[in-house]
C-alpha positions in Angstrom: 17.8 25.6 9.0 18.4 22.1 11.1 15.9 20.2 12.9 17.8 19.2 16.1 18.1 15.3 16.2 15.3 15.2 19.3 12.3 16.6 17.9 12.7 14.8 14.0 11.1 11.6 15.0 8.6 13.2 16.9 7.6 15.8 15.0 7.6 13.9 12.3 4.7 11.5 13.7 3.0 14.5 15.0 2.8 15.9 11.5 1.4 12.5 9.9 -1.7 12.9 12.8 -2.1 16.5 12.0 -2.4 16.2 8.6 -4.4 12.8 8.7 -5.9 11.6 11.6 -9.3 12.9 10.6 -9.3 10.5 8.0 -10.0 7.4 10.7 -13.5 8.9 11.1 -14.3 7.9 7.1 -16.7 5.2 6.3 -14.9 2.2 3.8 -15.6 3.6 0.2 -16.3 1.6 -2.8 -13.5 -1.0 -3.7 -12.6 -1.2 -0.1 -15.2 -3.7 0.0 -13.6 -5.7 -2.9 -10.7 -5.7 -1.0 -12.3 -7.1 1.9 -13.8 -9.8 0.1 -10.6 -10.7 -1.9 -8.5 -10.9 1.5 -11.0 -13.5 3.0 -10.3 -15.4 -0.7 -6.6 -14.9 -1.0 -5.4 -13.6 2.4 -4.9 -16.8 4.6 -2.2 -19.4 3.8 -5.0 -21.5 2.8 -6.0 -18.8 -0.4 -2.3 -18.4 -1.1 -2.3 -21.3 -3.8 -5.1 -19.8 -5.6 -3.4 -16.1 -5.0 -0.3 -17.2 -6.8 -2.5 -18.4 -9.7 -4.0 -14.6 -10.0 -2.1 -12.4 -12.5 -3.2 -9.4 -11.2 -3.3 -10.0 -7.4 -0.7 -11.8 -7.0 1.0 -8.4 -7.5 -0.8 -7.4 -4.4 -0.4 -10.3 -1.3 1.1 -8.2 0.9 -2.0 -6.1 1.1 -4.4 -8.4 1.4 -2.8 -10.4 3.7 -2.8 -7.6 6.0 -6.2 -6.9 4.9 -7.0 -10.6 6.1 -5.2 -10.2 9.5 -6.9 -6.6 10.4 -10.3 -8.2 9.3 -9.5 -11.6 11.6 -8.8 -9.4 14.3 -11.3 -6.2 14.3 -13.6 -7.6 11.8 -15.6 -4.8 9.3 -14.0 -1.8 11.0 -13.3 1.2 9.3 -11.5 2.6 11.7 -8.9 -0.6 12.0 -8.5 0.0 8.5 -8.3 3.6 8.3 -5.4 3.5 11.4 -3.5 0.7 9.9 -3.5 2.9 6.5 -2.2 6.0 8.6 0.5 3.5 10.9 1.8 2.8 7.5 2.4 6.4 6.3 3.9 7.2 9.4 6.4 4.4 8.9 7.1 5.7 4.9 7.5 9.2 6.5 10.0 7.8 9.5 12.2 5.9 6.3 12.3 9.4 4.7 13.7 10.2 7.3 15.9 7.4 7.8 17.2 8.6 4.0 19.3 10.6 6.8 21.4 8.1 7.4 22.6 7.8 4.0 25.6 10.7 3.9 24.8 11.8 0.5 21.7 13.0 1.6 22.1 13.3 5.3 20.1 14.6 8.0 19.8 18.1 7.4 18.4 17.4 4.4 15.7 14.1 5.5 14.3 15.8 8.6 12.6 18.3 6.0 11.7 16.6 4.0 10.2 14.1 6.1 8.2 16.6 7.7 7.1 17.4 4.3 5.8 14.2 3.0 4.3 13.5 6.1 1.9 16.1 5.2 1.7 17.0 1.5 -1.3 16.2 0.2 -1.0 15.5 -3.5 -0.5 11.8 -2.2 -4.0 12.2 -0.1 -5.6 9.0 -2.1 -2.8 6.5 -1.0 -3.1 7.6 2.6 -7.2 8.3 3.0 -8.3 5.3 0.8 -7.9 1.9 2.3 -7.6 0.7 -1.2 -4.6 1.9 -1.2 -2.6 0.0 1.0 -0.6 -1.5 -1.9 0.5 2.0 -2.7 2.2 2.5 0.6 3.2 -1.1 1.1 5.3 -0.6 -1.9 7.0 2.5 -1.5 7.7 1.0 2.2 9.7 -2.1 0.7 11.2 -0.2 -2.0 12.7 2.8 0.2 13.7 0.1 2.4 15.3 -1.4 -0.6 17.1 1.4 -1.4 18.2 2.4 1.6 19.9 -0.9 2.2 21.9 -0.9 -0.9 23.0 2.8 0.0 24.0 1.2 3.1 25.7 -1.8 1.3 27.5 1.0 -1.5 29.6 2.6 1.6 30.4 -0.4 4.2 29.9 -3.4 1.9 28.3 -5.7 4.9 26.6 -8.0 2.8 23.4 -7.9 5.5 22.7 -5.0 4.1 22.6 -6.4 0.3 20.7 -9.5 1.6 18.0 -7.1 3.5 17.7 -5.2 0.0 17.1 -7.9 -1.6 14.5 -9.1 0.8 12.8 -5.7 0.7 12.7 -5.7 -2.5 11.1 -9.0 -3.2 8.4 -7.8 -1.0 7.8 -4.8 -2.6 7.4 -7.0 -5.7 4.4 -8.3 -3.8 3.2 -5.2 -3.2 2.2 -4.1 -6.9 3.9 -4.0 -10.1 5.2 -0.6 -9.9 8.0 -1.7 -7.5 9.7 -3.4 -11.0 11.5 0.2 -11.5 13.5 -0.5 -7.8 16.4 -1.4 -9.5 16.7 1.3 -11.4 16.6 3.3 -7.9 19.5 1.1 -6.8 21.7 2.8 -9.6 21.4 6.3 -7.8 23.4 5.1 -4.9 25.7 2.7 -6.7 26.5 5.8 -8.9 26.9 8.2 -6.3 29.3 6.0 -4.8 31.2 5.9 -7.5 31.6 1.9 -7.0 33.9 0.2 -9.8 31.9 -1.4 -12.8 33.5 -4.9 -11.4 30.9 -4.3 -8.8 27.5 -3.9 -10.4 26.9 -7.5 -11.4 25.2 -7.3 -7.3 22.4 -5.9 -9.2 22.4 -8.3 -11.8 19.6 -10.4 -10.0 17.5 -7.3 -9.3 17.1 -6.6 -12.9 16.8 -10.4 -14.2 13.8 -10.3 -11.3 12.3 -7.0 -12.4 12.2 -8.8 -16.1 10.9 -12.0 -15.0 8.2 -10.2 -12.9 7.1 -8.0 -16.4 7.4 -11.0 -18.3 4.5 -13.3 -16.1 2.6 -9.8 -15.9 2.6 -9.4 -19.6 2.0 -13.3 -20.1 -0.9 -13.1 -18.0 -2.6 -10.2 -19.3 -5.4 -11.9 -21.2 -6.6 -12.9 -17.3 -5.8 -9.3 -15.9 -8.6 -7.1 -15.9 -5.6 -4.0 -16.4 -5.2 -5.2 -19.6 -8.4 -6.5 -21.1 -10.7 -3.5 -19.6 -8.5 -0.4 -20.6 -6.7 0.3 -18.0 -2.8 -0.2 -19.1 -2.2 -0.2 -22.5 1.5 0.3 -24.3 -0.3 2.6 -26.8 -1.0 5.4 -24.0 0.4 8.7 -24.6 3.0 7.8 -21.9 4.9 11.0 -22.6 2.9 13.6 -22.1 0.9 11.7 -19.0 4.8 11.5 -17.3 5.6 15.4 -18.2 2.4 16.7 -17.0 2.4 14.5 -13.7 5.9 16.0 -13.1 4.8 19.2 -13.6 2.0 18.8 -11.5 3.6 16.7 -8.8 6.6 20.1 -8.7 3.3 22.5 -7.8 3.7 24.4 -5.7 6.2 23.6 -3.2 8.4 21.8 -5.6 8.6 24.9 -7.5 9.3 27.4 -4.3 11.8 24.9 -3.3 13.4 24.8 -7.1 13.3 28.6 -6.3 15.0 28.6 -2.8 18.1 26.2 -4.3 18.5 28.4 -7.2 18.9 31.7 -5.3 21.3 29.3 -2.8 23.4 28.2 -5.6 23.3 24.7 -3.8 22.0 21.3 -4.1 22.3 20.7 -7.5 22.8 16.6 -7.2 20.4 16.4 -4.8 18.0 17.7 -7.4 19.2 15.8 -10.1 18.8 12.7 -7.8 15.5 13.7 -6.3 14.3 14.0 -10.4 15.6 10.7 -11.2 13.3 9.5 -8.3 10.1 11.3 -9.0 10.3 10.3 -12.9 10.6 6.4 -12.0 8.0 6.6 -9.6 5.7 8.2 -11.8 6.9 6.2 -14.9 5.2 2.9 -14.3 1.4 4.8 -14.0 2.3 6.6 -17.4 1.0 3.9 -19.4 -2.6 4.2 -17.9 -5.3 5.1 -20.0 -8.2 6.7 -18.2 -6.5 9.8 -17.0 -3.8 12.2 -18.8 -2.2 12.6 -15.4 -0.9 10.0 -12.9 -3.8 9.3 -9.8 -3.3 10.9 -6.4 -3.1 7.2 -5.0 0.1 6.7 -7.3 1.8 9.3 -6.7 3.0 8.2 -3.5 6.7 6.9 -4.5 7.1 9.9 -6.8 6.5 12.7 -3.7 9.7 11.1 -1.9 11.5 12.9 -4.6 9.4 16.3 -4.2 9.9 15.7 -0.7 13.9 15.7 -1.1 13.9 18.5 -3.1 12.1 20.9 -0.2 14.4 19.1 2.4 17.6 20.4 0.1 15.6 23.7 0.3 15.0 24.0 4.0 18.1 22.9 4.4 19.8 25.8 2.6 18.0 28.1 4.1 19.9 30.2 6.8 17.3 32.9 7.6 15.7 31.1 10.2 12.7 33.3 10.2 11.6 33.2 6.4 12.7 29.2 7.4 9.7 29.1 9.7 7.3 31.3 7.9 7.3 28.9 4.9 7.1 26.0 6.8 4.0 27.6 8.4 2.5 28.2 5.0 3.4 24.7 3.8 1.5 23.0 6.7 -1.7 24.8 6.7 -2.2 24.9 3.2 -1.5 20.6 2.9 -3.4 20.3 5.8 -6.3 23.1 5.2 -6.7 21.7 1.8 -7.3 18.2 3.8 -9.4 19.2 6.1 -11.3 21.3 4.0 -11.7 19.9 0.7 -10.6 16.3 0.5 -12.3 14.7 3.7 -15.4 15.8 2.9 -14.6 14.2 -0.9 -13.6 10.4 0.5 -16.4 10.7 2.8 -19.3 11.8 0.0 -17.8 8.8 -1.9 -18.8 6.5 1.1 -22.0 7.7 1.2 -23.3 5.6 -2.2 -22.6 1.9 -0.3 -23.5 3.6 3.2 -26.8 4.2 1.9 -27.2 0.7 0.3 -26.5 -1.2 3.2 -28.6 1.5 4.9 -31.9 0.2 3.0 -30.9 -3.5 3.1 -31.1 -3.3 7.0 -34.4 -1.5 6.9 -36.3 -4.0 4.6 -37.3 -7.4 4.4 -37.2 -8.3 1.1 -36.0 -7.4 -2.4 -33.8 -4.4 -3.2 -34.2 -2.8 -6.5 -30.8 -0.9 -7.5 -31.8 0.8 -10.1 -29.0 3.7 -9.9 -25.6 3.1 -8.6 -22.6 5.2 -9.4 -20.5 1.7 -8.5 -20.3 -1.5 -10.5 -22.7 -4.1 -9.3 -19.9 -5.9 -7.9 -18.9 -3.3 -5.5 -22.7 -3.4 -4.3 -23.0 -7.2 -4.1 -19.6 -7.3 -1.7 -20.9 -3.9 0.7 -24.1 -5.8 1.7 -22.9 -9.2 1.4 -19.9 -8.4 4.2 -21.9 -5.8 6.1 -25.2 -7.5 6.3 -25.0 -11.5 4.5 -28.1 -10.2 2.5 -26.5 -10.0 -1.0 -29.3 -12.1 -2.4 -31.8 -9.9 -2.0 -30.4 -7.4 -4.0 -31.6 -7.2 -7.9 -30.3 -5.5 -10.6 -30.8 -4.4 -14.3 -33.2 -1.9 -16.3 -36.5 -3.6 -15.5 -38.4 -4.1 -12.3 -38.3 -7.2 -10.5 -41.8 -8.8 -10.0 -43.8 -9.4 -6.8 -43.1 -6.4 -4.1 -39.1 -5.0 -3.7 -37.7 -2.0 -2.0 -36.7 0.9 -5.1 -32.8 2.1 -4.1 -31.6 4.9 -6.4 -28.3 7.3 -5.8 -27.5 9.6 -8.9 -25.0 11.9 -8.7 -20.8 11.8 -9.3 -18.5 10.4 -6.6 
């Protein structure tokens, strides 16, 4: 089945809104405050000094420099942030489509799956969280990365190995997991079949990918990743990158797999789309906390699914069956949206919505005696919302003279 050239970009957009738009009605939840807070330390030129200083945010200036300039220009609104979160996954869904333009996967192939990562929702957190942004900021630079090499492996312009380079530096501001670009950069240097002579071009990528690990590792005893259980080299990396894979292929991965199989087609294009998924997922493998890899950072990883249903739609001729399961793919991402995860990110606002909430009512002390969030997150909700952080008091015992009691149990 082929998308005619007209309706891809369109429908692609249309298919971001659909899936997400309902998301720019949530409240900010839990760390977006943080981010706030860091963005009016870090975010203008004046905070960059200190920024580079940071080991662990450093890895995230592009964010909160955006962060800064949203907050400069619409101040503590949700909705800004919200809008700017879905303007940027429309823009990662429009360079999966761009993939296009690259003939080894070509446009057949990227309308798809455009349309498909513009709505799948195992990616949901990186899209409906503005915490987040790094997420998409550096799957933007790093597609944008690799799509200028492909474009430098078949014309050899060098402005397109300069702009690769570029991209790619920003994605390295983006957050760590953008180290593993180069290794993306082999898939089209490979499939190009370019002469060995020719891959000292990604010489520098690698030697900046090292240096990058090497000031992370260097640094760790002053990034809380490292000190607070996060990361750690010891994590059952293995099994955390197998069962992400697996769960990242269900279910559409799997009826694509299915749909190639029977077409006896495609069977670089799922070898390359693999490749993909398993580096994207590869740098969260290490984390701790969870055996699987986080909604949030999975985001890189679903270009990869994505290809693989693109290769699917793309082989299939029955137009009819073609529509029906594009059908069943769009209400089911975007039912399990609507009808499961909104109401999830917004029950996860509700803990700091009710805090600043009781703050505005009263006078004088708050007693939080219960609060599913660190102290931290409370301190920076009330401080940016209200500029009353100092009448908030913490800890196991009461405070003395009169106080307001604020208690929210519960899991969020």
């Amino acid at each position: 089945m082929t998308i005619p050239a007209a309706y891809r970009l369109p429908l692609v957009v249309a298919l971001c809104a659909l899936a997400y738009a309902p998301t720019l009605r949530l409240p900010l939840i839990s760390d977006d405050w943080l981010q706030i807070a860091l963005a009016r330390e870090y975010g203008s030129m004046s905070g960059w000094p200190a920024l580079a200083l940071d080991p662990l945010y450093r890895c995230r200036a592009t964010s909160l420099i955006l962060v800064s300039w949203i907050d400069r220009l619409f101040g503590v609104s949700a909705f800004a942030y919200n809008a700017a979160s879905l303007a940027l996954h429309i823009a990662a869904s429009l360079l999966v489509l761009a993939a296009g333009s690259w003939r080894r996967i070509g446009w057949r192939v990227s309308a798809p799956a455009a349309a498909f990562f513009a709505i799948h929702e195992a990616h949901q957190e990186a899209v409906m969280w503005s915490s987040a942004l790094p997420d998409l900021l550096a799957f933007l630079f790093v597609a944008a990365s690799f799509l200028a090499f492909a474009q430098w492996t078949e014309t050899s312009r060098r402005a397109w190995l300069v702009a690769s380079y570029a991209a790619f530096a920003l994605a390295l501001l983006s957050k760590e997991s953008a180290a593993v670009a180069p290794a993306l950069l082999l898939i089209p240097a490979f499939a190009a079949g370019i002469p060995a002579r020719r891959f000292w071009v990604l010489a520098p990528a690698f030697a900046l990918s090292a240096v990058y690990a090497w000031l992370s590792v260097s640094g760790a005893a002053a990034n809380q990743h490292y000190t607070d259980g996060t990361f750690s080299f010891s994590a059952p990396f293995a099994w955390t990158m197998l069962n992400s894979f697996v769960r990242l292929l269900w279910i559409w991965g799997l009826v694509a797999a299915g749909v190639l199989v029977f077409a006896r087609r495609s069977g670089a294009m799922v070898l390359f789309a693999s490749a993909w998924a398993l580096a994207g997922l590869l740098p969260y493998s290490f984390l701790t906390y969870m055996d699987r890899v986080p909604s949030r950072h999975l985001y890189l990883a679903s270009a990869g699914l994505a290809i693989v249903v693109g290769a699917a739609f793309a082989a299939l001729d029955h137009r009819r069956l073609a529509l029906t399961l594009a059908t069943l793919a769009i209400l089911h991402n975007c039912g399990y949206l609507w009808f499961r995860k909104f109401g999830q990110f917004a029950a996860r606002a509700e803990p700091t919505e009710q805090l600043i909430d009781r703050v505005r009512r009263t006078s004088g002390p708050v007693w939080v005696r219960c609060f599913p969030f660190n102290d931290g997150i409370a301190v920076h909700a009330v401080a940016i919302a209200t500029g009353a952080s100092d009448r908030l008091r913490f800890g196991s015992e009461p405070p003395e003279g009169p106080f307001e009691e604020f208690c929210v149990r519960g899991r969020f």
